[in-house]
N, C-alpha and C positions, 0 to 999 in steps of 0.2 A: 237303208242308209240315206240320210238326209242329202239333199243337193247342194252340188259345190255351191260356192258363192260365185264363181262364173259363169254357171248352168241359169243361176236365180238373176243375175246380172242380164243375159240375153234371152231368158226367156219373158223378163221383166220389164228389158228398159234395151227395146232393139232400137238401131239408130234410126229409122223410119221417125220412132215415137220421141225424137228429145224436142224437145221447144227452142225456140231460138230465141226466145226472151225469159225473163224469170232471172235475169242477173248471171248466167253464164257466160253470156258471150259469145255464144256461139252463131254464126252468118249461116243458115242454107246454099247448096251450093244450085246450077240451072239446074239440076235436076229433081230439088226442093230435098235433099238430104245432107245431113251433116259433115264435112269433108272428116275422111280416117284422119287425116293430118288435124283435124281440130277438138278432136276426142283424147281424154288423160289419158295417160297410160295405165295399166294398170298389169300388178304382176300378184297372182297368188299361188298361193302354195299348203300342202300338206305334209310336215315333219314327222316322223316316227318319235317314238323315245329314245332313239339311237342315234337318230340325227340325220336316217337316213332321208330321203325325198322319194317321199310315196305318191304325188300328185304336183304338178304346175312343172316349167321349167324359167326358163332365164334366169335363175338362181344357183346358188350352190350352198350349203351348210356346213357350219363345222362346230361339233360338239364339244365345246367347255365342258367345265366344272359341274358336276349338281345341277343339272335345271338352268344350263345356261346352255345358247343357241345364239351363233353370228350366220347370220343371212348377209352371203354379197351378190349384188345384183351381177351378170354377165356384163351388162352396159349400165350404170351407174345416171340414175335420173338428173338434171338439171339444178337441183334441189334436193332438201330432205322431203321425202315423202310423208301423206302423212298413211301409219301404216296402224293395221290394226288386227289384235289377233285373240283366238280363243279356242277350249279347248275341245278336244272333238272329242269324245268320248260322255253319252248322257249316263249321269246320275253319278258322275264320278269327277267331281266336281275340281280346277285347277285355275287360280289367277295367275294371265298373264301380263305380262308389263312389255313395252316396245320402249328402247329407244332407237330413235330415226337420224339418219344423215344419208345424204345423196348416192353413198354407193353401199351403203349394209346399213345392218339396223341388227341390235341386240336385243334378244328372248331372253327376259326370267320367267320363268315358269315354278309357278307357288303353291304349294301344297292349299286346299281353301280353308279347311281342319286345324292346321299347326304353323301354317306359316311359313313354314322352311322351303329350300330351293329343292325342287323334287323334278325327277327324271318322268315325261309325262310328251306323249305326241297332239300336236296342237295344228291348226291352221291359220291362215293368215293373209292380207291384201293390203298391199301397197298398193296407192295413186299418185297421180301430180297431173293436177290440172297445171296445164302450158298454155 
C-alpha cells in the first residue's frame, strides 16, 4: 500500500528541514527550529465508499447521494482551506472535486469512464497556512 500523505509529509519535509525564507514566512525559534504554532495545519483523511473513516481523525463524514461526501472538520480552520483529494484505489480510476469552507468541504466523486457520481473511497488533505 502506498504511503499516506502524512507518512510522505514527515518523512519528506520534517520541521528541522523547512527554510525560513523562500516566501513562507516563517521565523526560527532560539533553538533554530520552526515554532509548532507557526506550521499550517493540516488534516487528512481516508474515506471508504461507505462513508466510513478508515484513516485520519479531526474529522467526521456523512454520506449523501451517489458519490457525494461532507467532511466537517472537529474544529473548523480559520478559513477555507485549501483541500485536496484523490482516489486511492490504482488502475481504477475516479475524479474527485472539493469544495472548501472553513468547517467542511464537499466530495464529488466521479466515475473517470462515464461521468456520473459514483460511490468510490478516496483520500484527501486539507491545510491553512496561518
Amino acid at each position: 500500500m502506498p504511503d499516506s500523505i502524512l507518512e510522505i509529509l514527515k518523512r519528506d519535509a520534517p520541521l528541522n528541514a523547512v527554510e525560513p525564507t523562500g516566501g513562507m514566512g516563517l521565523t526560527l525559534d532560539a533553538t533554530g527550529k520552526v515554532p509548532r504554532a507557526a506550521l499550517p495545519t493540516l488534516i487528512t483523511g481516508r474515506i471508504a465508499t461507505d462513508g466510513s473513516i478508515t484513516a485520519g481523525t479531526r474529522f467526521t463524514v456523512a454520506k449523501g447521494a451517489a458519490g457525494i461526501y461532507t467532511i466537517t472538520y472537529t474544529a473548523a480552520f480559520t478559513a477555507a482551506p485549501l483541500v485536496i483529494g484523490g482516489s486511492d484505489i490504482a488502475g481504477d480510476n475516479a475524479n474527485v472535486t472539493v469544495t472548501s469552507a472553513a468547517g467542511s468541504a464537499t466530495v464529488h466523486v466521479l466515475s473517470a469512464s462515464t461521468g456520473a457520481l459514483t460511490d468510490h473511497s478516496f483520500y484527501f488533505l486539507a491545510t491553512l497556512m496561518t
